[in-house]
Backbone as JSON, one array per atom type, in Angstrom:
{
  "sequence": "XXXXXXXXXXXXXXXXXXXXXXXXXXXXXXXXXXXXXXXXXXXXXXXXXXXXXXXXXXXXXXXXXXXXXXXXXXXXXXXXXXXXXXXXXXXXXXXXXXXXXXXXXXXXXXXXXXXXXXXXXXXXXXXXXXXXXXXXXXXXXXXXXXXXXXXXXXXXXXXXXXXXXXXXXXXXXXXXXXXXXXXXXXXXXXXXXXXXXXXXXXXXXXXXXXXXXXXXXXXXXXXXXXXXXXXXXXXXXXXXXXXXXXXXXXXXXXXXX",
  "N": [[-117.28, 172.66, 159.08], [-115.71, 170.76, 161.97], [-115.34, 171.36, 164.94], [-113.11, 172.13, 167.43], [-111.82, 171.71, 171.3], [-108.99, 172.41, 172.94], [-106.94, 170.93, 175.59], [-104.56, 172.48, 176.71], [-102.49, 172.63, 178.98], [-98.92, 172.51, 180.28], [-97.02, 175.5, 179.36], [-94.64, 173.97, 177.91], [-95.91, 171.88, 176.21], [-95.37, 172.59, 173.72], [-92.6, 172.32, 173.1], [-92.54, 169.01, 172.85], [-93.71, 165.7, 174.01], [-96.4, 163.77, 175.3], [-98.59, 164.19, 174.38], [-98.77, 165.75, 171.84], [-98.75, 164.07, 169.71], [-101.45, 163.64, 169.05], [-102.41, 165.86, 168.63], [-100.9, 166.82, 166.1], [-102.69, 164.99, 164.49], [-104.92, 165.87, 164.71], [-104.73, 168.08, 162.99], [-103.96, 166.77, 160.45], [-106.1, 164.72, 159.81], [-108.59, 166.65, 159.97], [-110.8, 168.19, 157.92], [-109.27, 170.98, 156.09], [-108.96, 174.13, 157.14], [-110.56, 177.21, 156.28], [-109.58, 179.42, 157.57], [-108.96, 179.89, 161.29], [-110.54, 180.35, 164.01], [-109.59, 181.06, 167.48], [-110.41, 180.78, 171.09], [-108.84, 181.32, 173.03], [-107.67, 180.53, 176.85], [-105.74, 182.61, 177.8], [-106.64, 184.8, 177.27], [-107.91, 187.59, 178.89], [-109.96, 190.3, 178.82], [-111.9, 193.25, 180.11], [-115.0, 194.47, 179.76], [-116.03, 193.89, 177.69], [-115.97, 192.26, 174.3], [-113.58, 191.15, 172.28], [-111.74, 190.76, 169.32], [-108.76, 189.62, 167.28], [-107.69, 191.95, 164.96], [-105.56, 192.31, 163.37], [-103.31, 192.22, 160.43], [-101.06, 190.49, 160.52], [-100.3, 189.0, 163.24], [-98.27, 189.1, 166.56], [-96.78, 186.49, 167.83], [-96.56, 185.78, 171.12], [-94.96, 185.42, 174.13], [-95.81, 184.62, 177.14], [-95.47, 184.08, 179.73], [-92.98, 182.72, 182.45], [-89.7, 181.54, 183.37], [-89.29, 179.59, 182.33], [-87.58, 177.32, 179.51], [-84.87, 178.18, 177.24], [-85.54, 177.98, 174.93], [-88.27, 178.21, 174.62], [-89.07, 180.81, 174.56], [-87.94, 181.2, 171.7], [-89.61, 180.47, 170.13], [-91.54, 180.96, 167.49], [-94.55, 181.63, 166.1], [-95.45, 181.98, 162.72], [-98.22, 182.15, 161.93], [-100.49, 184.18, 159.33], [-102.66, 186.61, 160.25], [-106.72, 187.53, 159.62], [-107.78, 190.07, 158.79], [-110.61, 190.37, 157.57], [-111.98, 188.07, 158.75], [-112.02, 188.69, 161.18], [-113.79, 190.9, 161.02], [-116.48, 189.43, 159.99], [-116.66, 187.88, 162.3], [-117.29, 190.51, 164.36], [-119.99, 190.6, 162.84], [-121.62, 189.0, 163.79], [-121.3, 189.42, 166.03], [-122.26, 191.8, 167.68], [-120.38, 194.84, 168.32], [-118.38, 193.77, 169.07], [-114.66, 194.21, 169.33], [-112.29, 195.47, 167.66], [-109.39, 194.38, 167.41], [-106.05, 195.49, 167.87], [-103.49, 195.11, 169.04], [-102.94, 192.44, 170.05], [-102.28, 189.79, 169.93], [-101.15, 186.24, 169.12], [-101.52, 184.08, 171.8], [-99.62, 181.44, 174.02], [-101.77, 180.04, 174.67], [-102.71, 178.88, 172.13], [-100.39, 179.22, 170.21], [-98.99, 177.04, 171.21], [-100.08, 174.67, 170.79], [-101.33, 174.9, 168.17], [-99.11, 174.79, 166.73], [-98.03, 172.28, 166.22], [-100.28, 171.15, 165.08], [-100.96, 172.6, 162.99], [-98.01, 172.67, 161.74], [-96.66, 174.38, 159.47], [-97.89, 176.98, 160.35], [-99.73, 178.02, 157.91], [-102.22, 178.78, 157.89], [-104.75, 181.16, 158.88], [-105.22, 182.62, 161.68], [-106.86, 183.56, 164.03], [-107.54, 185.58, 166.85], [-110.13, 185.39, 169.81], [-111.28, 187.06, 172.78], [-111.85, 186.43, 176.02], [-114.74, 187.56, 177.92], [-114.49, 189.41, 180.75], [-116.47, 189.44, 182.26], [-118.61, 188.19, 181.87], [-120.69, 185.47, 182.65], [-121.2, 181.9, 183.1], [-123.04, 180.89, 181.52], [-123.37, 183.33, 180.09], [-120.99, 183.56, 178.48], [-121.7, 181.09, 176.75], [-123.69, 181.82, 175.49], [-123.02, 183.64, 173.74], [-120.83, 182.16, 172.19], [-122.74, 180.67, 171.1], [-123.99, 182.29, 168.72], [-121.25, 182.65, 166.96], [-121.7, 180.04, 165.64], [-122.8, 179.85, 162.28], [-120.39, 180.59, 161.28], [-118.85, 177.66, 160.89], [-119.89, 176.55, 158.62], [-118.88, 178.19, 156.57], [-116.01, 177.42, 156.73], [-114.45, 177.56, 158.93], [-112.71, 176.93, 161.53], [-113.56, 176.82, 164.27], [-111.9, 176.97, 167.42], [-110.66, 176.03, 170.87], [-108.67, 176.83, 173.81], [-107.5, 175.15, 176.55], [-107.79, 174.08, 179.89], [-109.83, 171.55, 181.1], [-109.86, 170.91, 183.75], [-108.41, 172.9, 185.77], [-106.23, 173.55, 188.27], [-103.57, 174.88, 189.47], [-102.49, 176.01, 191.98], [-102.48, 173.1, 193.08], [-100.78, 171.5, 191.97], [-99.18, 168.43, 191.66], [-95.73, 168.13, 192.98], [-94.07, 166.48, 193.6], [-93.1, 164.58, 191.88], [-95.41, 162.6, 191.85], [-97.97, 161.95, 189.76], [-100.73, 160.89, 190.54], [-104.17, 161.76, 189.91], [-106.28, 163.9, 191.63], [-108.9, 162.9, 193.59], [-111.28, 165.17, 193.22], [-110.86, 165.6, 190.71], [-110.77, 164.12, 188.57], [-113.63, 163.21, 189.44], [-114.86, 165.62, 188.03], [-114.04, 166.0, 184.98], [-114.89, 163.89, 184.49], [-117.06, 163.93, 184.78], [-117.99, 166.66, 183.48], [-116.93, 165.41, 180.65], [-118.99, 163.56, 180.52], [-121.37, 164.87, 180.42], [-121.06, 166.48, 177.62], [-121.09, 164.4, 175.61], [-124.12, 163.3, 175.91], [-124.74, 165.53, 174.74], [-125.8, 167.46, 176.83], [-126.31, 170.16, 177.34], [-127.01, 172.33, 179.28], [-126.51, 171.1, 181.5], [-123.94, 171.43, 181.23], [-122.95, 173.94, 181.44], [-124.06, 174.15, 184.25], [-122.13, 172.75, 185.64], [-119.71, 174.56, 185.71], [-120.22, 176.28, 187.91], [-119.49, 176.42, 191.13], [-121.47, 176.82, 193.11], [-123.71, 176.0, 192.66], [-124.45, 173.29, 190.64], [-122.03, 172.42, 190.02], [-120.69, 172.5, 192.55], [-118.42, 171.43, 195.26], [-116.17, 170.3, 193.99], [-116.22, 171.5, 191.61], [-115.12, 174.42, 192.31], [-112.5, 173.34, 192.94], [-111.68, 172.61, 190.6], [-112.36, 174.35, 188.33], [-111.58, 177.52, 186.52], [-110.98, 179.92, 184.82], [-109.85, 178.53, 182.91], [-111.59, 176.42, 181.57], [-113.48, 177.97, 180.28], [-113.08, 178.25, 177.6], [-114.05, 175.77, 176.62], [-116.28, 176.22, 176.36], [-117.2, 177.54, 174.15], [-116.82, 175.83, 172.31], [-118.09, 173.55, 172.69], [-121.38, 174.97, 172.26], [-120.99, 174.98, 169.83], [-122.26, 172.33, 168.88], [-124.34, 170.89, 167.57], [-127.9, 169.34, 167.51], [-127.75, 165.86, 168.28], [-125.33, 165.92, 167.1], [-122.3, 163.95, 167.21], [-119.66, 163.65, 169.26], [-116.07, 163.63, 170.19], [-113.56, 162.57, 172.46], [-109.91, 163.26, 173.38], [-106.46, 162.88, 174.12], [-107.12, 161.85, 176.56], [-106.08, 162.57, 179.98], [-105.06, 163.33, 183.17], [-102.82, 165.26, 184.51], [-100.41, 166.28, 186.72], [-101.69, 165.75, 189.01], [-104.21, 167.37, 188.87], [-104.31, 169.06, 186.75], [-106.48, 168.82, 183.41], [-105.49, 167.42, 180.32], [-107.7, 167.11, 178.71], [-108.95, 166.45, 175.52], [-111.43, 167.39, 172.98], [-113.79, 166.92, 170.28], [-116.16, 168.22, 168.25], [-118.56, 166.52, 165.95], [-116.56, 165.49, 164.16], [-115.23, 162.18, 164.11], [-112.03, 161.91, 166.57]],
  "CA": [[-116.09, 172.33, 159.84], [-115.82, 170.1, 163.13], [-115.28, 172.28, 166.22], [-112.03, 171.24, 169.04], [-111.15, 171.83, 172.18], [-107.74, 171.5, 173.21], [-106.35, 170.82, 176.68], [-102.79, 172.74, 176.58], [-101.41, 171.93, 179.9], [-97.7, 173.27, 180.31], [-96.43, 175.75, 178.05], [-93.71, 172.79, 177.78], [-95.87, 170.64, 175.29], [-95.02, 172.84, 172.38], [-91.84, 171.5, 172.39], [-92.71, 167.84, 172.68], [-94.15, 165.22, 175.07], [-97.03, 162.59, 174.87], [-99.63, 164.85, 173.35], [-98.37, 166.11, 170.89], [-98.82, 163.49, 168.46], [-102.84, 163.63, 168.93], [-102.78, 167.4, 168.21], [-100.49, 166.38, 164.6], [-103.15, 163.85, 163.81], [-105.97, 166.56, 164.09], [-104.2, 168.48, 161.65], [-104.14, 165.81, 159.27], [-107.42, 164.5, 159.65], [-110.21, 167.17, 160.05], [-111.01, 169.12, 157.01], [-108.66, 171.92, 155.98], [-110.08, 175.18, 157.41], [-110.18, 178.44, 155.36], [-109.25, 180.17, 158.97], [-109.01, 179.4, 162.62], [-111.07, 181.22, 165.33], [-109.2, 180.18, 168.48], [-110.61, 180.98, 172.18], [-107.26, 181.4, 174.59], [-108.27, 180.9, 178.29], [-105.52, 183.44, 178.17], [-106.59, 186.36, 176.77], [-109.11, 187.78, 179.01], [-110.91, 191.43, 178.24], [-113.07, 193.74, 180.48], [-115.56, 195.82, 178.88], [-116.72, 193.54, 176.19], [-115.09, 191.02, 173.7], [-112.32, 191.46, 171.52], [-110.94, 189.53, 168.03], [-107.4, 190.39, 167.0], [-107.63, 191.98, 163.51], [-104.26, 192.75, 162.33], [-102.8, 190.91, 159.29], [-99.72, 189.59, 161.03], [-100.36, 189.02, 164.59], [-97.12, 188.43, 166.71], [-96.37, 185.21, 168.85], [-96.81, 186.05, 172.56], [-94.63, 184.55, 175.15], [-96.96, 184.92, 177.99], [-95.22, 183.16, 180.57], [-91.6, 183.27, 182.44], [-89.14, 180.47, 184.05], [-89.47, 178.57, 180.92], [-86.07, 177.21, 179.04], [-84.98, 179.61, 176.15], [-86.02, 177.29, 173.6], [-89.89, 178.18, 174.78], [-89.17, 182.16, 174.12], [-87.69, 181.69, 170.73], [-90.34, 179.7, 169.36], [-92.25, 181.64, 166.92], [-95.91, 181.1, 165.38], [-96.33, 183.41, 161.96], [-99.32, 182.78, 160.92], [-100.66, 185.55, 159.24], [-104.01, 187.1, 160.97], [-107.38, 187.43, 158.88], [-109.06, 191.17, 159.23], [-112.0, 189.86, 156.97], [-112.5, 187.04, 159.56], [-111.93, 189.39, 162.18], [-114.65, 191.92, 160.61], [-117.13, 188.8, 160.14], [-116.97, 187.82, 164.12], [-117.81, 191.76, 164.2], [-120.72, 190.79, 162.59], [-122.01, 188.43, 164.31], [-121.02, 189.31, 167.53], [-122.04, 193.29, 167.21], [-119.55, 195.87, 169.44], [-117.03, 193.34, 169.71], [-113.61, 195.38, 169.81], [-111.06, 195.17, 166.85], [-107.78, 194.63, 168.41], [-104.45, 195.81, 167.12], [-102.15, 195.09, 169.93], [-102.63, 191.52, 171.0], [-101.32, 188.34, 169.05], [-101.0, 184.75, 169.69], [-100.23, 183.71, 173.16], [-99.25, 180.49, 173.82], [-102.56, 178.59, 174.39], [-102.76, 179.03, 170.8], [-99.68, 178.44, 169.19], [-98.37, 175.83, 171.65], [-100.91, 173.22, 170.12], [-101.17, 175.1, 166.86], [-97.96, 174.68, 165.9], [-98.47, 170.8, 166.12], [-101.97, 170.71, 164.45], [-100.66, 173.37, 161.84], [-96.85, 173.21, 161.91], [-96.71, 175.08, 158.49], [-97.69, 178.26, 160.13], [-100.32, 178.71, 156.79], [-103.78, 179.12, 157.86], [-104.97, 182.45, 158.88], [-105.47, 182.33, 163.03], [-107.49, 185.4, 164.48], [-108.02, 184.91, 168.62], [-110.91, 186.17, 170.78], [-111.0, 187.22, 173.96], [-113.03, 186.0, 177.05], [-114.88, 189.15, 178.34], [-114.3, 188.89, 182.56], [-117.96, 190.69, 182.88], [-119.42, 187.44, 181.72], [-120.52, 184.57, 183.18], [-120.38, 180.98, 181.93], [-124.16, 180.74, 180.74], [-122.91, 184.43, 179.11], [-120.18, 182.85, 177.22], [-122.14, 179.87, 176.28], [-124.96, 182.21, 174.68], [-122.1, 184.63, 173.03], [-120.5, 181.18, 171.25], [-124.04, 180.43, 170.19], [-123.64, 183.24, 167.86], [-120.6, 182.14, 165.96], [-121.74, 178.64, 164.78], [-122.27, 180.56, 161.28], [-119.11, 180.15, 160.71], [-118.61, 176.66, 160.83], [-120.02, 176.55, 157.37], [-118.01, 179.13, 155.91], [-114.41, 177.1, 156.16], [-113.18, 178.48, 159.46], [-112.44, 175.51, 162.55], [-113.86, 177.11, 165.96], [-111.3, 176.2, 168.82], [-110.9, 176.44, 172.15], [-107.83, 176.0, 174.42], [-107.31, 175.94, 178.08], [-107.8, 172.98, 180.32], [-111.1, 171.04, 181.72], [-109.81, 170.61, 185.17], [-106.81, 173.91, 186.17], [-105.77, 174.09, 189.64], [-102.01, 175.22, 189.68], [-102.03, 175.86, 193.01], [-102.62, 171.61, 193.98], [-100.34, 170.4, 191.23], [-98.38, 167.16, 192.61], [-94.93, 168.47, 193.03], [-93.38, 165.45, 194.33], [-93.04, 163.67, 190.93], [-96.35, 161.82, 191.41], [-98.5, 161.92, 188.97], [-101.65, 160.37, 190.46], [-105.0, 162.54, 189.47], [-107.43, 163.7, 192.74], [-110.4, 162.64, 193.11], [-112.25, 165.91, 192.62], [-110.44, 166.39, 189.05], [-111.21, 162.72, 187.93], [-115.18, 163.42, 189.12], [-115.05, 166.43, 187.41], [-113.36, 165.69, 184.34], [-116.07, 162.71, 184.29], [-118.57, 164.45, 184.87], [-118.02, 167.26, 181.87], [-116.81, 164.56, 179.34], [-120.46, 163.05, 180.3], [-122.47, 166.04, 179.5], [-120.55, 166.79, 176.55], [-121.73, 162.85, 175.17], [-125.1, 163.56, 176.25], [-125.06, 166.85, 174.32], [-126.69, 168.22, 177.62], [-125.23, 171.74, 177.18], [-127.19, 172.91, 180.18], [-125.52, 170.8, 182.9], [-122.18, 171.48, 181.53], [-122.83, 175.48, 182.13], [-124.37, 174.6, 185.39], [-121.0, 172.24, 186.02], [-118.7, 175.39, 185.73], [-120.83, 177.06, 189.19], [-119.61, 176.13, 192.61], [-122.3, 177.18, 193.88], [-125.17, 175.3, 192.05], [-124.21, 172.04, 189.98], [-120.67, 171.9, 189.89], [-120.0, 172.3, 194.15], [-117.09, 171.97, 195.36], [-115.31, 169.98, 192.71], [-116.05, 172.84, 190.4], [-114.35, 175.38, 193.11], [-111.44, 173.17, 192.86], [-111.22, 172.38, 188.82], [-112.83, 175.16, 187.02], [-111.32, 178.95, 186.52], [-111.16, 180.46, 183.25], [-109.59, 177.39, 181.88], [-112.98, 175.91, 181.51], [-114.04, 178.94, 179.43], [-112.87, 178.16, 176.49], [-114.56, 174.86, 176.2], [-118.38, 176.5, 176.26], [-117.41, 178.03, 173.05], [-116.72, 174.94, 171.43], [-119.4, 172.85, 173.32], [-121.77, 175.84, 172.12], [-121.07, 174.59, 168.5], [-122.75, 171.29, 168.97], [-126.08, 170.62, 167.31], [-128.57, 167.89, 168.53], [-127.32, 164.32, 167.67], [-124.02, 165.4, 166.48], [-121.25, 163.58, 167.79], [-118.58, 164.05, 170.13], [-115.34, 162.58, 170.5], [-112.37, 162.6, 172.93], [-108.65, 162.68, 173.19], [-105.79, 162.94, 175.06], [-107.43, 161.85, 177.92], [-105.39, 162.14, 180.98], [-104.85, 164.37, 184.11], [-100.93, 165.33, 184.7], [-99.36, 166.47, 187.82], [-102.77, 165.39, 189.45], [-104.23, 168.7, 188.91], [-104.24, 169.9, 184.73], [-106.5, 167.94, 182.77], [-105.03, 167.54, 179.11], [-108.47, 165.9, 177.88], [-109.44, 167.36, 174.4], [-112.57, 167.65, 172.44], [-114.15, 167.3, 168.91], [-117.39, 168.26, 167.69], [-118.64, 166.82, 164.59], [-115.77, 164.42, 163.55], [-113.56, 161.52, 164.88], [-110.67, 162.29, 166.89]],
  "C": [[-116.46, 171.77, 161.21], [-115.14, 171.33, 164.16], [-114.09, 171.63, 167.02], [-111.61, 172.09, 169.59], [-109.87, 171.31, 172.27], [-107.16, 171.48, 174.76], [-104.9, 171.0, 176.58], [-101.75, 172.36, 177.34], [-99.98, 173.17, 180.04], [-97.53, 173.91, 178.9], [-95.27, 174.91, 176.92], [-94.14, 171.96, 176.78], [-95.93, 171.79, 174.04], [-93.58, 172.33, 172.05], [-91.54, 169.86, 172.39], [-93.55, 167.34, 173.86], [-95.54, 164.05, 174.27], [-98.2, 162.45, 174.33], [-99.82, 165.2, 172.49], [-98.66, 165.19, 169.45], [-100.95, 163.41, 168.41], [-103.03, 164.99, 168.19], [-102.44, 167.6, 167.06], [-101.84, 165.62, 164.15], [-104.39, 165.19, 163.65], [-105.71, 167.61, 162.75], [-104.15, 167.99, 160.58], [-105.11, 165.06, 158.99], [-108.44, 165.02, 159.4], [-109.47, 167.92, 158.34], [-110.01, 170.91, 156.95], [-109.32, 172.92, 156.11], [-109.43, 176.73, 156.65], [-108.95, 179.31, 156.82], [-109.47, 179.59, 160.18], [-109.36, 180.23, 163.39], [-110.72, 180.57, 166.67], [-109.77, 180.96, 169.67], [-109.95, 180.5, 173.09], [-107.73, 181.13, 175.68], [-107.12, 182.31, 178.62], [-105.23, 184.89, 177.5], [-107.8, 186.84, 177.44], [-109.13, 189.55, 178.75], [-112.02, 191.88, 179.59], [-113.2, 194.96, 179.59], [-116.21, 195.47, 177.78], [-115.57, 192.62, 175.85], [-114.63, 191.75, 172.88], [-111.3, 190.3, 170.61], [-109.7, 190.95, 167.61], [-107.62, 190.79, 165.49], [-106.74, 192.41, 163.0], [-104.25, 191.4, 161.41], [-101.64, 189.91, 159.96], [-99.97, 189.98, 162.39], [-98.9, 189.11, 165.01], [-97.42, 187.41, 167.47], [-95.7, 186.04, 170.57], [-96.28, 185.19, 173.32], [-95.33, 184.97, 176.61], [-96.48, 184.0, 179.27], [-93.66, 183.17, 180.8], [-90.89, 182.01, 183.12], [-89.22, 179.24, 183.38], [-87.9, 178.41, 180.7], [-86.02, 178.11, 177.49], [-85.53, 179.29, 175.07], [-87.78, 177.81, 173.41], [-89.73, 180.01, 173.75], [-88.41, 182.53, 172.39], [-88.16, 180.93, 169.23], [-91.42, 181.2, 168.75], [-93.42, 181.16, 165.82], [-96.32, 182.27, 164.36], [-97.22, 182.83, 161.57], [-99.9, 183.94, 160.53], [-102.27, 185.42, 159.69], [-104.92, 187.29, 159.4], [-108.61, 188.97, 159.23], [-110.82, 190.73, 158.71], [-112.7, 188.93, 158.16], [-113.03, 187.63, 160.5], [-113.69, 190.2, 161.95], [-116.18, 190.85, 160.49], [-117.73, 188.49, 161.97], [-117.83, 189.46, 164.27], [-119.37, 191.67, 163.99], [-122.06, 189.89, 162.97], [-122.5, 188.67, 165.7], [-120.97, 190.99, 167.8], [-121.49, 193.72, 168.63], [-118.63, 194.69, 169.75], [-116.01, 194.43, 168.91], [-113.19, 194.7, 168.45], [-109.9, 195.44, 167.01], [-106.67, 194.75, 167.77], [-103.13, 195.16, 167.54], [-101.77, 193.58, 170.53], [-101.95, 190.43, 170.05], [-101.85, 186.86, 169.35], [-100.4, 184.17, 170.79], [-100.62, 182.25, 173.09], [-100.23, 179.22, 174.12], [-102.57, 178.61, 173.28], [-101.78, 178.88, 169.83], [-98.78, 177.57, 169.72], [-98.79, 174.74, 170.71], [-100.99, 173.66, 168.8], [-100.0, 174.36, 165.87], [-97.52, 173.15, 165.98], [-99.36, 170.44, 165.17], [-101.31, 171.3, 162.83], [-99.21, 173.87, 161.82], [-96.29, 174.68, 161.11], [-97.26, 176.81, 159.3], [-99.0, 178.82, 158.66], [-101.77, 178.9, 156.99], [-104.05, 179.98, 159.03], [-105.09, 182.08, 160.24], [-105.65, 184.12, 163.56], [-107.92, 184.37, 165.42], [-109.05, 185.94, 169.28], [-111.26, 186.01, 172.0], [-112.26, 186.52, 175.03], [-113.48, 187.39, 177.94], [-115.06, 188.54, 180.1], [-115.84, 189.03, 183.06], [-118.82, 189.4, 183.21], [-119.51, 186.07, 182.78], [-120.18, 182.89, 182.66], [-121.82, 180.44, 180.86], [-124.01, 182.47, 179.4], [-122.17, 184.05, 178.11], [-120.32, 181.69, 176.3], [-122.93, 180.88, 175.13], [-123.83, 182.8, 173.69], [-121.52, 183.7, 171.63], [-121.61, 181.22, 170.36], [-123.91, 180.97, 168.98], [-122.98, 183.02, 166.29], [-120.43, 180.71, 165.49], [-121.97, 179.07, 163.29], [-121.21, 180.07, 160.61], [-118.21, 178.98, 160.25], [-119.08, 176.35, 159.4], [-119.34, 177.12, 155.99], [-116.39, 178.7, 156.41], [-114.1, 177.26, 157.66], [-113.73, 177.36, 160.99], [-112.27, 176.6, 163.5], [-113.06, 176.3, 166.87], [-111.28, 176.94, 169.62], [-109.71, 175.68, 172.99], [-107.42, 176.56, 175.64], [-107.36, 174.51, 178.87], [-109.31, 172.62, 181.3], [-110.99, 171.38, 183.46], [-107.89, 171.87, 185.06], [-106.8, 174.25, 187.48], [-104.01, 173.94, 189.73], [-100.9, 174.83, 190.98], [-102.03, 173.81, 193.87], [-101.85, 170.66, 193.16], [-99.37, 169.89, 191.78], [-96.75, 168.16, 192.59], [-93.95, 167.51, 193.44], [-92.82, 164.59, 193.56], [-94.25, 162.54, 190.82], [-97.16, 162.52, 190.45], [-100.61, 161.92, 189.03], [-103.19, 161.89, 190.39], [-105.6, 162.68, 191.17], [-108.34, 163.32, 192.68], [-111.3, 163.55, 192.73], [-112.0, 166.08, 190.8], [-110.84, 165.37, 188.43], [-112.7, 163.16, 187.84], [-115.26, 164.68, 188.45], [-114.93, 166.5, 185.86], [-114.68, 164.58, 183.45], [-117.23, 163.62, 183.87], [-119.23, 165.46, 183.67], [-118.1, 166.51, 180.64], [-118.47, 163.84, 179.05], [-121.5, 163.93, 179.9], [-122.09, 166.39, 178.16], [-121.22, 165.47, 175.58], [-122.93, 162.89, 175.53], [-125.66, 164.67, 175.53], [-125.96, 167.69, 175.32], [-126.08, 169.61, 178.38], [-125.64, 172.45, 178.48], [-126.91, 172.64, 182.01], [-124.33, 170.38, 182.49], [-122.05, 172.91, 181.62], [-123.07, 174.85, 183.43], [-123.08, 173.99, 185.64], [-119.89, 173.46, 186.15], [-119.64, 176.21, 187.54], [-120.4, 176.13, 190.8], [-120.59, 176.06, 193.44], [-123.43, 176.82, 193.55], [-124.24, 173.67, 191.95], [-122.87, 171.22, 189.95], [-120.11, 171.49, 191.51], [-118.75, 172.79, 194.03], [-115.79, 171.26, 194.53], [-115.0, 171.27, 191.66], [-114.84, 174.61, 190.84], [-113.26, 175.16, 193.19], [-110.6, 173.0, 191.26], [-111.32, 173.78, 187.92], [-112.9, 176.44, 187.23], [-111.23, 178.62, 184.92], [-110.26, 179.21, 182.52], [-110.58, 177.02, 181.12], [-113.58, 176.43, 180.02], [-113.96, 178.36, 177.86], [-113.75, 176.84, 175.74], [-115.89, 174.82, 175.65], [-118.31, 176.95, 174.72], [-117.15, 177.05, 172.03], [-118.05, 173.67, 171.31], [-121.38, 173.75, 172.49], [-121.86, 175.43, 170.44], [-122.07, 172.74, 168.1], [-123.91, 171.39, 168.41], [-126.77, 169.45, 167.83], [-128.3, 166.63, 167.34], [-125.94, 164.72, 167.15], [-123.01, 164.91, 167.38], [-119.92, 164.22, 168.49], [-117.25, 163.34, 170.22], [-113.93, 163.2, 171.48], [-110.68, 162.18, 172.61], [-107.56, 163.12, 174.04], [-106.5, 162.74, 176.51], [-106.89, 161.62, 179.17], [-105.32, 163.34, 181.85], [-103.23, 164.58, 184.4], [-100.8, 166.49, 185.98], [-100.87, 166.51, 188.93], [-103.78, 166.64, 189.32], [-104.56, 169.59, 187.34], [-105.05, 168.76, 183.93], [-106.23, 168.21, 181.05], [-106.44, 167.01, 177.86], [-108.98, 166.95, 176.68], [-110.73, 166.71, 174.1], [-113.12, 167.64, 171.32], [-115.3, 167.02, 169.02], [-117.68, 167.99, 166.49], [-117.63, 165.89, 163.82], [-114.97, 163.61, 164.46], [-112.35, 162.47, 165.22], [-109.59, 161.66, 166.41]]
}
C-alpha cells in the first residue's frame, strides 16, 4: 500500500470546498486497503502511545463554534481490534484504547476519500513525551504493515499557526510558511528523512520559520514520511496555504497523486 498525508485545514472542509475533490480522487485511485491506520495531530497521549481498539469507534466532534451541520456529521466506520492488536505488536506497550474514536482530522478527509464509511479505521495517538526524531523512529516500526493491506495516514497540517491566520479576508501566504512549506516538500522529494526531522526543531534546522509553522500538526507527517524507502517516489497535492497561515499541502508515498 502507498502511504498519505493529508493537510485537513478547517474542520469546514468536510462539508465541501476546493479540496475536497483531491481527497475523492485518492479514494478512487490508490489500491483498496484491507484497513486504515490514521495518525490525528489531534489525539495526543502522555505516557506512551495508544491505538483505538474497539470494534465501533464513535465520531468525535472535537471542536466548537462550528455550524450544526459539522456536529451531526457522523463517520461509522467500524474499528479493527486485530489491527489494533497487530500495531501492539509491533509497537510493544502501546496502550489499547476503549474510550477514544475518530476525531475530526480523520473523518473530515475520510469521509471524502472513503465516503462509504466501509473500511475498518483504527487511530493512534502521538505520545507528548516524544520528540520528532522519536516519532520518526516509532513510525519506522509500522512500515510492516504496508504489505499486509492496511494504508498508513497521517493528518494535520505542514505549516499550523492559528494564532497568525489572515483574518481580514486575505488570503495571501507569509513568507515563513511558503519557505517552510518549500522547504519540507523539498526534503520529502529528496527522500532526505533526516533534514525533514531536523526541519521540525527551532532550534537547530528549522529556526525560526519552524517556531512559526510547526506544532503538533507537523507530527503526523513523520509517520508517513517514515514509510518511504530509498528511491520510492513522492508525490504532492493540494498544494496551497489558506488564510496565510494553514498549509493544506498533502502527501503520497509510493503512488501518483
Amino acid at each position: 500500500m502507498p502511504a498519505v498525508f493529508y493537510g485537513h485545514g478547517s474542520p469546514m472542509n468536510a462539508l465541501g470546498g476546493p479540496h475536497m475533490s483531491a481527497w475523492r480522487d485518492l479514494g478512487r485511485t490508490l489500491p483498496r486497503p484491507r484497513a486504515i491506520l490514521m495518525i490525528s495531530a489531534h489525539w495526543e497521549t502522555l505516557g506512551g502511545t495508544a491505538v483505538t481498539a474497539m470494534p465501533r469507534p464513535r465520531t468525535i466532534h472535537d471542536f466548537r463554534g462550528f455550524p450544526q451541520a459539522l456536529f451531526e456529521m457522523q463517520y461509522a466506520a467500524p474499528g479493527s481490534p486485530a489491527l489494533a492488536a497487530r500495531v501492539g505488536e509491533l509497537i510493544p506497550g502501546v496502550q489499547l484504547d476503549q474510550g477514544w474514536g475518530l476525531d475530526h482530522g480523520t473523518w473530515c478527509v475520510l469521509a471524502h476519500s472513503y465516503p462509504e464509511a466501509d473500511v475498518p479505521v483504527v487511530q493512534l495517538s502521538l505520545d507528548r513525551a516524544l520528540d520528532a526524531q522519536g516519532h520518526y523512529d516509532l513510525a519506522r516500526r509500522l512500515a510492516p504493515l504496508r504489505e499486509e493491506g492496511v494504508l498508513i495516514a497521517g493528518s494535520g497540517d505542514i505549516v499550523h499557526n492559528l494564532r497568525a491566520m489572515r483574518r481580514d479576508g486575505s488570503n495571501t501566504p507569509y513568507d515563513w510558511a511558503q519557505r517552510f512549506d518549500a522547504a519540507v516538500k523539498a526534503a520529502l522529494a529528496d527522500g532526505d528523512h533526516e533534514r525533514l526531522v531536523g526541519l521540525a526543531d527551532p532550534d537547530g534546522l528549522g529556526g525560526e520559520d519552524a517556531r512559526l509553522a510547526a506544532d503538533e500538526h507537523f507530527l503526523p507527517l513523520l509517520y508517513v514520511a517514515a514509510q518511504q524507502r530509498p528511491g520510492e517516489p513522492v508525490a504532492f497535492f493540494n498544494e496551497s496555504i489558506e488564510l496565510g497561515s494553514v498549509s493544506m499541502t498533502g502527501v503520497v508515498v509510493g503512488a501518483a497523486a
